[in-house]
Structures are given as C-alpha cells and as structure tokens.
LUMKE-999636 format. One record per residue (C-alpha): x, y, z. Coordinates in steps of 0.001 Angstrom, whole numbers, always signed. Layout:
N
REC_c1_c2_c3
REC_X_Y_Z
...
***
This chain:
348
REC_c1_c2_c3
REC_+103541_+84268_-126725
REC_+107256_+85157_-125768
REC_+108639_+83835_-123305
REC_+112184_+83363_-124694
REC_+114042_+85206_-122203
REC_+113434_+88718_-120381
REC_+116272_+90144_-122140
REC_+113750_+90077_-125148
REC_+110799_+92409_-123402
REC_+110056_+96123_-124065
REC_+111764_+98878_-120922
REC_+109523_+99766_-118960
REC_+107664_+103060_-119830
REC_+108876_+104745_-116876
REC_+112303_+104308_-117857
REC_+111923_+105655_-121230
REC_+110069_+108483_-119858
REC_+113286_+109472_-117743
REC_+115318_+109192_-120732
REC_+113556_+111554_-122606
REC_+113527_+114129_-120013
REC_+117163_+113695_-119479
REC_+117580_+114437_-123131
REC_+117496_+118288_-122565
REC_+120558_+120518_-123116
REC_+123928_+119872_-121965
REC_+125196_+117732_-118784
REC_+128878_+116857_-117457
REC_+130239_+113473_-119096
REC_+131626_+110437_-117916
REC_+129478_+110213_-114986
REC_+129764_+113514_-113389
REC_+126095_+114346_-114004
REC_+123313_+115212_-111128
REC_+121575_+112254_-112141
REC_+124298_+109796_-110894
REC_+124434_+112122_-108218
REC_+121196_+110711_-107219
REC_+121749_+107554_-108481
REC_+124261_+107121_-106155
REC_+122345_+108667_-103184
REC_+119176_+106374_-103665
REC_+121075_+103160_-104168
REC_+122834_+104123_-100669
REC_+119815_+104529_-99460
REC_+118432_+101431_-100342
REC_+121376_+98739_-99034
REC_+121417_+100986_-95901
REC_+124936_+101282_-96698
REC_+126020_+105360_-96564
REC_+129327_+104837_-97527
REC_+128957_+102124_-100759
REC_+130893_+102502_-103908
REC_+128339_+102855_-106634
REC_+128870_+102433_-110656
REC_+127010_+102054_-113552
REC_+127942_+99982_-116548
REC_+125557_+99219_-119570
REC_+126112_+94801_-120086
REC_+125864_+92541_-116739
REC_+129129_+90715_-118290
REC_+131115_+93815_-117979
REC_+129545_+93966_-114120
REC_+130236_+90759_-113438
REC_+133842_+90603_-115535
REC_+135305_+94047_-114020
REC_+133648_+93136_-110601
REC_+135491_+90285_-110291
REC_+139008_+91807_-111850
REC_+138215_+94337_-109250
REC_+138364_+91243_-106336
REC_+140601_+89003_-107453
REC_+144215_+89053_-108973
REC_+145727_+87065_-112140
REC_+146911_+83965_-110065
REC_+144081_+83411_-108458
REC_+141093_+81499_-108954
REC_+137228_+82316_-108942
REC_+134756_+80196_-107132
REC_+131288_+79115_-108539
REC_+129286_+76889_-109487
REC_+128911_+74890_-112797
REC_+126059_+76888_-114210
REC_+127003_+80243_-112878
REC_+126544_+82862_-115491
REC_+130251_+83532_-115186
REC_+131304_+79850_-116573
REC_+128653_+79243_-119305
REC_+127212_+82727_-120434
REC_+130000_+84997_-120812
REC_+132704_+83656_-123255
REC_+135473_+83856_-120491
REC_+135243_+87579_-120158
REC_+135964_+87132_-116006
REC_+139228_+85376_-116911
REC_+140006_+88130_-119994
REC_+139455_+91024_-117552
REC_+140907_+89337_-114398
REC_+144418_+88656_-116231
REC_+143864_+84981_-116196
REC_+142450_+84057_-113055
REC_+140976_+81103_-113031
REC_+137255_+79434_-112338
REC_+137351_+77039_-109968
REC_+133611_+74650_-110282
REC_+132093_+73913_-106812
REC_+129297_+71209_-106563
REC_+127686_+69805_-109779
REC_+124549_+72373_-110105
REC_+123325_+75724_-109872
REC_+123763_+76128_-106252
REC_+126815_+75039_-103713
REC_+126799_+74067_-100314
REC_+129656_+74973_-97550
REC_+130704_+72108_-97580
REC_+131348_+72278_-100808
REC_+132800_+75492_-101018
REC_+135503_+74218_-98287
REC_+136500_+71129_-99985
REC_+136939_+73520_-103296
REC_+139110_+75999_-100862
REC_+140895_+73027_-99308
REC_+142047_+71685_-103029
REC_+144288_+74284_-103549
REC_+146351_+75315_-100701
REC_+147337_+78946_-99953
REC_+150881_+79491_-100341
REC_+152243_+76582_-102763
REC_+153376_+78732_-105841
REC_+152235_+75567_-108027
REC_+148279_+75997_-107896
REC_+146177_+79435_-108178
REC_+145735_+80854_-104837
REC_+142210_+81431_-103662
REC_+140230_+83872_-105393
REC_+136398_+85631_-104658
REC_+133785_+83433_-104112
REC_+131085_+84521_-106874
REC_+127174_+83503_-106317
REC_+124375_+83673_-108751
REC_+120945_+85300_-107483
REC_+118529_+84263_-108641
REC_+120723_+81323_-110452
REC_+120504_+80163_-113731
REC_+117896_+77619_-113083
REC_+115606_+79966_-111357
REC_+115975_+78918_-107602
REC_+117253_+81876_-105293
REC_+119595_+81219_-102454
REC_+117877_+82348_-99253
REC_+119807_+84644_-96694
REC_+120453_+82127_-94778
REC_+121928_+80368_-97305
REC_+124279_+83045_-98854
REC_+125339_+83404_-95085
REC_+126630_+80380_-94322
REC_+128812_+80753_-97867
REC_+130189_+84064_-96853
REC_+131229_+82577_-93740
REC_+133265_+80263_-95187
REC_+134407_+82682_-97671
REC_+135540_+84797_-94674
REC_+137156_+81767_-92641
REC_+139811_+81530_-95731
REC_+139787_+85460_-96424
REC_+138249_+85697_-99706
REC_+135737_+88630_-100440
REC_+132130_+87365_-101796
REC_+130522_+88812_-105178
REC_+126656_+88295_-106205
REC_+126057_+88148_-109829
REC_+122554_+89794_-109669
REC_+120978_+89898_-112921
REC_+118429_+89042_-111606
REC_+118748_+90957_-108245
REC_+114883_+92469_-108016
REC_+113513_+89464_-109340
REC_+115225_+87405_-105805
REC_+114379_+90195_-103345
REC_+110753_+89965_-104431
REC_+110941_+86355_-103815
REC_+112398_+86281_-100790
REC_+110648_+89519_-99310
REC_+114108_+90581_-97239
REC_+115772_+93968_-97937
REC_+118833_+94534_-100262
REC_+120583_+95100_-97484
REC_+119478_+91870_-95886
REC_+120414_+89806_-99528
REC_+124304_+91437_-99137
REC_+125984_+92881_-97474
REC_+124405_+91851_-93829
REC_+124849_+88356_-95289
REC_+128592_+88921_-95600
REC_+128562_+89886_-99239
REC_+131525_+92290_-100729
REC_+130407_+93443_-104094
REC_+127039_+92766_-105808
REC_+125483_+93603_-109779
REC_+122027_+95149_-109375
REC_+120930_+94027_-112694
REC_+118743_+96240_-114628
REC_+118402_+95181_-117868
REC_+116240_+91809_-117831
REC_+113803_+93713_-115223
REC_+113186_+96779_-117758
REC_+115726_+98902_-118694
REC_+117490_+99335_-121449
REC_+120971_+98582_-120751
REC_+122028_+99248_-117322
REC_+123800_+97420_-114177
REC_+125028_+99208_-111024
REC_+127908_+97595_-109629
REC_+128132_+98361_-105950
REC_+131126_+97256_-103345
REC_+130520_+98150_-99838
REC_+134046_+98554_-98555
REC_+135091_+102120_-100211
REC_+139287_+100553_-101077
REC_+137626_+99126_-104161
REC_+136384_+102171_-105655
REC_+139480_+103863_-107506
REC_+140513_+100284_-108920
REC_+137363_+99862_-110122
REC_+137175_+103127_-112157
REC_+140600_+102010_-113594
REC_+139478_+99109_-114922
REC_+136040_+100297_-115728
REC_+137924_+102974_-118506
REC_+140848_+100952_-119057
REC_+138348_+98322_-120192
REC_+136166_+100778_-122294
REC_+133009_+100673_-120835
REC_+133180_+104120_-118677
REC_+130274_+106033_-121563
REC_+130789_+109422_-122317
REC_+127116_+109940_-122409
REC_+126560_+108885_-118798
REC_+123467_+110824_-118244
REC_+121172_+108311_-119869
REC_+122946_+105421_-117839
REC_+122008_+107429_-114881
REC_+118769_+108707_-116335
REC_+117955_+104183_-116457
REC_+118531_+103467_-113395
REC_+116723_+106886_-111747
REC_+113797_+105512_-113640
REC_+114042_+102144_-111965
REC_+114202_+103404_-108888
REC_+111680_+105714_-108382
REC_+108603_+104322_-106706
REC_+109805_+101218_-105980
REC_+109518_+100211_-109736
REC_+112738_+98047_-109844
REC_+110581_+95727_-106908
REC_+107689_+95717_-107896
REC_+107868_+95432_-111815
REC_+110285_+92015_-110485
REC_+106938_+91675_-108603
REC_+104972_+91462_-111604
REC_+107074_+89024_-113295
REC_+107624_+86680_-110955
REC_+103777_+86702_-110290
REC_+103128_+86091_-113675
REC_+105537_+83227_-113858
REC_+103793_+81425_-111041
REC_+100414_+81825_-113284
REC_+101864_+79769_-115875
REC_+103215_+77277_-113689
REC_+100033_+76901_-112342
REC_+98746_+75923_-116066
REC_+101555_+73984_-116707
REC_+101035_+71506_-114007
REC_+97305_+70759_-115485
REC_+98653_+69618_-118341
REC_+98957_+66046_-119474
REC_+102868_+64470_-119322
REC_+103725_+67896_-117453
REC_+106766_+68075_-115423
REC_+108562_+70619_-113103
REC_+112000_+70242_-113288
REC_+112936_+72869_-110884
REC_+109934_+74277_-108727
REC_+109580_+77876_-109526
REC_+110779_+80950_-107077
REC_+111312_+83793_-109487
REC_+110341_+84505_-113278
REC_+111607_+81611_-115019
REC_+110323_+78129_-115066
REC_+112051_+75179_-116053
REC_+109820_+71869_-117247
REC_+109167_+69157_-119878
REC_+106310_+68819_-122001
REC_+105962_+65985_-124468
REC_+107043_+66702_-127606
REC_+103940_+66421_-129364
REC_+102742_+69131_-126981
REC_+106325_+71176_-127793
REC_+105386_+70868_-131614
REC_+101953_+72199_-131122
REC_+102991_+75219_-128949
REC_+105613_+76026_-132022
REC_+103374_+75703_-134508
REC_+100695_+78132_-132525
REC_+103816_+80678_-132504
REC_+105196_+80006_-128715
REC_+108720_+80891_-128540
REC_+111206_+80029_-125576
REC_+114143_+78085_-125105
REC_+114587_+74479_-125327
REC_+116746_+71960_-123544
REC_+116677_+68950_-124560
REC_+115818_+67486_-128009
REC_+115333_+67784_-131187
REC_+111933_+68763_-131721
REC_+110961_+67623_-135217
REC_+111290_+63950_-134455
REC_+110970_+61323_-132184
REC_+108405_+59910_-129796
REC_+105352_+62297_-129041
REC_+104848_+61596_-125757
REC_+108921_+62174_-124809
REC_+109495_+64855_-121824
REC_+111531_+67562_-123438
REC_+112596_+69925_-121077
REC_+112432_+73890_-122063
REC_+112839_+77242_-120106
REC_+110008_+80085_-119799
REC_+110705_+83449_-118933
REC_+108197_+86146_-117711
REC_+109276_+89784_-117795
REC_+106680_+92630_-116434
REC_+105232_+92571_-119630
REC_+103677_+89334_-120070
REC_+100197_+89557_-119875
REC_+97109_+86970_-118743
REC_+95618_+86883_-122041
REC_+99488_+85499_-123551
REC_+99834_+83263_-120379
REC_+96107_+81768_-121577
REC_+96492_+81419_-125206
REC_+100182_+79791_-124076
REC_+97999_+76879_-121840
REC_+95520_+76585_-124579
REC_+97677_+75826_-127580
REC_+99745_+73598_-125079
REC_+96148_+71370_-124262
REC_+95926_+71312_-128316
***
C-alpha cells in the first residue's frame, strides 16, 4: 500500500525495454545521438510546434532552475505562487542558477488569479533601480495540491504576463498527468495559451530520470545549452536520456500511463468518501488526493503498513476522532487489489 509519492513507483516496462536496446555498441555523446534526433522530432510533433527548442535533463529542479535562468536575469524577480514547487521543493536552486533573482509570492495558495498576478506586477515598478524588475511568470501544472489550471485559466495569466512583457514558464512535473485531466492537446496546455517555456516531466509518470525542457521561441536555445553545461547537467551518456523519453513516447504511453494514474486516484477517492470522519480537502483532478481521516483511522492504516505523507499532526497522540490531513499519490502502478486492502484497513 504505497502511496507516498509517484517519485517512489517502478519505470514503466516500456521504458526499460528502450534502455536496454539502446545499450548496444557505441553512439555520439552529449546529445548528438539518433535517439534525441527523434526525441526531438516527436516532441515537435506533439506541441504542433515545428520549430521548438527541445532538451533533456535528468531532475525536474534542474528543468525548472535552468528554465527559469534561461528567462529571467539576476535583478529580476520570479512570479508564483506560495506552494509552487519552485518556492518550497527545491532548496532555492531557481535563485542559485538565476544569479539571484528573486521569487516574488502571488495569492496565498496553490493557484493565482490575474488579478493577482497584476497587483504582484504593479508592486514593483519597471524602471526604479531600487526593487527587482519583473521577471517570468512561472505556473505549476498540475500544482502541488493536485488541482490543474484549465486553459482557460493559464490564458488569462499569460495575458497579463504579456500586457507587462514577461515570458510565461510551466513547471510540468506533472505535465501528462494535467493533459489527461483536462483532455486538451499539449499544444492547447502551452503554447496556444500564451506559454514560453514548459518541463514535460517524466520522471513521476515512469521513467527513470528524465525531463524535456522545451521553449517555443528558438532565441532561447543557445543560452540554454550554456547554462545546461555550465551548470553540469549536459550527460555524456545522452543516449539513455534520449532512449527515456523515446520510450515514453511511443504509443501514447506518456498519456495514457498519466491515464492510469489519475484513474486510479479517483478509485480511492471514491473509497475515501465512504468512510466515517472522511474529508476532501481539495477535490481530486489528477493522481494525488489530499484529505483527513481521524487519527484513529491514520493509526490503523500505519499499523496495516499504508505509507503516504502526512500533513498535519502528530500521529501517536491525541484525540482519535481528530481530522488529520495526509496526501495520496497514485502512479500507473497502483493496482485495485492495493487501492482495496488501503479502504479496508482504513474501515478497521
């Protein structure tokens, strides 16, 4: 019963399968093999955009941190929300590799409104040497409370974006996982929206260790690769970078194993709300759930060998009917018979 995070779930078989086969012989370094070659191609292909910039990097903090350095220059500032994975996940990397730009916190939550992003834009005005100048506007998708801004939605922030001439960048981690919820294109979800520069996260949806980092105006590109080696994370052995995200790709399998997970998610929720003192904090649209159980019910799902992440607390004592809130992911992996045994220990 793991449903700790998606990070912690086996690649998916296809993926290993292309890794193997591109473990034959010899092949150019440094990303000058076919398979990137085709990587690039297909990922083209797929944001209907012919002339996209298209890299591969093996964390989603050195997307999101050489992205962003890539956008944005040391006086500047970075705008996002409080729980973007760029503020609370990544140990300041964005303002290491920027040079010091800054994050500047819109709203109070996972998500921002216009509004809100123009007040934050309005707070520090353009030209006064005293205050950081304005910086990218970075957006989570799907966020870190598992909601997904809609295309509408991540519209109307480019817009605004574009009214003060900033460039927008999606942190997409979980990029498949959105798209699947949504049912719009990739296309649709970016740069059509008004988006500059998106992560196509690989890793939590069953890869190994692989991100593509993709900006659709081509006067990013040679910065990019600069910072990208400067920053070591260009890999010598490229091929099996490439050889990832091939797998993903083919068939569809990046959709439709996000398919899978998200599907199984909204199985448990279904459970979950049967239960007694059950609560949805956040109703779910992708793979992750967010809810409180009482703690007595916490303390039996630990004991039974349940592992995910909690909230709020502590566990070992205090009232056992208290609504502890905890976090439940669901990668392709998760299967009925874990989701069951989950909702039976949880009844007790």
């Amino acid at each position: 019963m793991q449903f700790a995070s998606d990070n912690s779930g086996p690649a998916l078989p296809a993926v290993m399968q292309a890794m193997a086969e591109a473990n034959e012989g010899h092949a150019p370094s440094y990303g000058a093999d076919a398979l990137m070659d085709e990587v690039r191609d297909r990922l083209r292909d797929l944001f209907e955009a012919p002339q996209a910039s298209v890299y591969l990097v093996a964390t989603g903090t050195a997307a999101n941190a050489l992205a962003l350095a890539t956008l944005s220059q040391p006086w500047q500032t970075v705008f996002c929300t409080p729980l973007a994975h760029i503020h609370t996940d990544e140990c300041n990397a964005p303002e290491f590799f920027t040079g010091g730009a800054k994050l500047s916190l819109v709203g109070a939550a996972d998500k921002m409104t216009p509004d809100q992003l123009r007040d934050a834009l309005d707070a520090w005005p353009v030209g006064d040497v005293h205050n950081p100048q304005h910086g990218p506007l970075a957006l989570t998708q799907a966020t870190e409370r598992g909601r997904v801004h809609s295309c509408a939605e991540i519209a109307a922030l480019c817009e605004v974006a574009r009214a003060h001439r900033v460039p927008s960048y999606m942190d997409g981690a979980r990029f498949a996982n959105a798209v699947a919820s949504l049912g719009c294109t990739p296309a649709e979800m970016t740069w059509k929206a008004g988006i500059d520069a998106v992560s196509m996260g690989g890793t939590k949806n069953g890869c190994l260790a692989v991100e593509a980092v993709i900006f659709f105006t081509p006067e990013n590109a040679w910065e990019f690769e600069l910072r990208r080696k400067r920053a070591a994370h260009l890999v010598s052995k490229h091929r099996y970078l490439s050889a990832q995200m091939l797998g993903y790709l083919r068939d569809d399998l990046w959709l439709t194993s996000a398919q899978t997970a998200n599907a199984q998610a909204a199985k448990l929720a279904d459970g979950l709300r049967s239960l007694p003192g059950a609560e949805m904090v956040y109703e779910p649209e992708v793979n992750m759930i967010f809810a409180r159980l009482p703690r007595a019910t916490h303390q039996r799902l630990r004991a039974a060998g349940a592992r995910y992440a909690m909230y709020e607390g502590p566990l070992e004592h205090g009232p056992g009917d208290e609504g502890l809130m905890m976090r439940l992911v669901c990668d392709w992996s998760i299967t009925d018979a874990e989701i069951a045994a989950f909702l039976e220990a949880a009844k007790g």
